[in-house]
C-alpha positions, 0 to 999 in steps of 0.5 A: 398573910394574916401572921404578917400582919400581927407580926408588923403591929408587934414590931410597930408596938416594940414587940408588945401586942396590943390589949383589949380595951379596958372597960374600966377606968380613963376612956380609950379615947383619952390614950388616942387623943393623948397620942394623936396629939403627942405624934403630931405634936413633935413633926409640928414642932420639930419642923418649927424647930428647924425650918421657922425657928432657923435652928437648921441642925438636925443633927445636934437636935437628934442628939439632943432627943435622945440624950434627954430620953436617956436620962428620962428612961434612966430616971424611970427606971429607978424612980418608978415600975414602968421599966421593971419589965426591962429585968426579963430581958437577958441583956449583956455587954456582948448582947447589946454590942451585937444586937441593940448597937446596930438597931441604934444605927439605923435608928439614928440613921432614920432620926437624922434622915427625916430631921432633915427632911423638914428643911426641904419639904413640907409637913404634909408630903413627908405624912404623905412619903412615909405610907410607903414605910410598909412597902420598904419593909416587905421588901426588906422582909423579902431581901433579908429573907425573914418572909417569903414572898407573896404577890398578893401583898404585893399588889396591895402595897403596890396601890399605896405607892402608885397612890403615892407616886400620883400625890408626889406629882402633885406636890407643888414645893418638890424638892428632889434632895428633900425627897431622896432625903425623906426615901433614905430615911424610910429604907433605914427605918424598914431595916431597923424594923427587920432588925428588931424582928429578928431580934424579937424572933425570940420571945425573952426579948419581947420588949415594950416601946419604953424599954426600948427606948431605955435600951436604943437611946444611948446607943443612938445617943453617942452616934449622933453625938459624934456625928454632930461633934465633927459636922454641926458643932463646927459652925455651931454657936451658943447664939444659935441655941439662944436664938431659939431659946433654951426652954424651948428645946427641953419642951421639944425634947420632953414632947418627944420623949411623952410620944413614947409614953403614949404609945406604952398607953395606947397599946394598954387600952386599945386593939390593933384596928384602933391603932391603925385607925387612930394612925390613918386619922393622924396622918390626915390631921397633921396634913391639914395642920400643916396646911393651916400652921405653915402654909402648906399647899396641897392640891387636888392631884395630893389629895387623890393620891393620899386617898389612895395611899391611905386607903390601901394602907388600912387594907394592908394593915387590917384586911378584908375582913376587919374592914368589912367589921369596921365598916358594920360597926360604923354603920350600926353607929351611924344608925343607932346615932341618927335614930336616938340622937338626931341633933347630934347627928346633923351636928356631925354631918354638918361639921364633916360637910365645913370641914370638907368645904374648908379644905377645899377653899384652903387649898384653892386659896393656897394655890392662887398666883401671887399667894405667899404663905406666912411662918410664924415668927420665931 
């Protein structure tokens, strides 16, 4: 179980296995704050994009993503050694008709899928759909018969989603085309990760998450860009783009684009707990940020089932054993703190204690009959 494991952080990580990290130089901390806030950033601002701003083409938005990450990646690997890695890759015509072209399928699929999902369901119940991402890939695992098997694994992916079956009852803003929406976009994500396995299954083609990008993008680029010519361009003005405005969309493009960036960085300088931990506390923040950002309510029942959720998700993706050592060094941390830095230690307490009380109050505020949230303006 514990070869799974590393195998999915390979394949979360574009095949690239996380480092030990650096004891010299620009904190860890710096690349987990830099991703935390480049990951959430673009939910943020592609749900601003679609839903607030009115810009409800998700399709041209996709397309538009990976027509920059094209040119970015092309610009990169000519200007800089960041992709130099892309030349230990024996890639072909035929290699990548076979191979990457139908990554990028499903890829685009995935894109577009969850695109639209922000035109019907909140920023806080997709965070909350997508920890079932890990129960829809074991089972492709299974289907496609790239693992055998195992029911304990099953049983540990089974509490996240019972955790998130109770949290979708608690949604108050349900939206059943939404959700099979957001679901069809987790089961293609789950099949482009059982994809990109069995492509890494051999080692000459370990590739980084920035190479992958360098090689998925114009596949996903001109399948979106045909979906988007026969169905968004249509009805599609260049008011529509206007009215959004221009800059913004190359800001979006370019957040999106830093998110693979920093994930190349992240998985440099940091280890496998620290990525999942810094993923459990982004799905956290973006929750409450949507709350905070666009009104989002999220009842008892929501964060009961996330608690669960995420709680079987770190077990899943750490075990046992890791925990109990996550747990230790927390302990040893909060000890060492209290004892040598007292203040600091209340200060923290305290604000964990706010924070707590905050969201408590914002999600009774939220739920109060006759409340309207506001959207920001576009």
């Amino acid at each position: 179980m514990a070869s799974s494991r590393t195998d999915e952080r390979k394949l979360e990580g574009g095949g690239a296995e996380a480092a030990a990290p650096a004891s010299a130089g620009i904190h860890p901390a710096f690349y987990i704050a830099l991703w935390i806030a480049c990951s959430g950033s673009v939910i943020i601002f592609n749900k601003w994009v679609l839903a607030a701003a009115g810009f409800d083409f998700p399709l041209f938005l996709t397309s538009w993503h990976m027509v920059f990450a094209t040119g970015m990646t092309q610009v990169l690997a000519k200007t800089t050694p960041y992709l130099d890695s892309r030349h230990k890759v024996p890639m072909d015509s035929a290699t990548y008709m076979r191979a990457i072209v139908p990554i990028g399928l499903m890829f685009s699929l995935s894109l577009i899928l969850g695109n639209y999902a922000y035109l019907y369901l909140s920023v806080s119940f997709i965070q909350m759909l997508k920890a079932t991402n890990v129960a829809a890939t074991l089972l492709a695992t299974w289907i496609f018969g790239m693992a055998a098997p195992n029911y304990k694994v099953l049983g540990n992916v089974g509490v996240i989603v019972v955790g998130v079956i109770i949290a979708s009852y608690g949604e108050l803003k349900f939206d059943m085309f939404g959700f099979l929406i957001q679901i069809g976009g987790v089961v293609a994500e789950a099949i482009r990760l059982v994809m990109v396995q069995r492509l890494l299954s051999s080692a000459e083609f370990k590739m980084d998450p920035l190479v992958s990008v360098y090689y998925y993008a114009p596949a996903c680029a001109v399948v979106n860009g045909v979906l988007t010519l026969f169905v968004e361009i249509p009805r599609m003005t260049m008011n529509d783009i206007y009215s959004v405005g221009v800059f913004v969309l190359i800001a979006n493009a370019f957040v999106a684009f830093l998110l693979n960036v920093s994930v190349v960085l992240l998985i440099g300088k940091t280890s496998a707990v620290v990525l999942t931990m810094a993923g459990v506390l982004k799905d956290i923040l973006l929750v409450v940020s949507s709350m905070l950002i666009f009104g989002d309510p999220v009842t008892a029942q929501q964060y009961f089932g996330y608690s669960i959720a995420l709680g079987g998700l770190t077990y899943y993706k750490l075990g046992a054993e890791k925990m109990q050592t996550l747990a230790n060094d927390i302990k040893f941390q909060i000890n060492e703190t209290r004892h040598n830095q007292p203040g600091r230690f209340k200060a923290i307490i305290g604000s964990m204690i706010l924070g707590v009380f905050t969201l408590i109050v914002l999600g009774y505020y939220r739920n109060m009959p006759g409340y309207a949230a506001g959207v920001p303006a576009a």
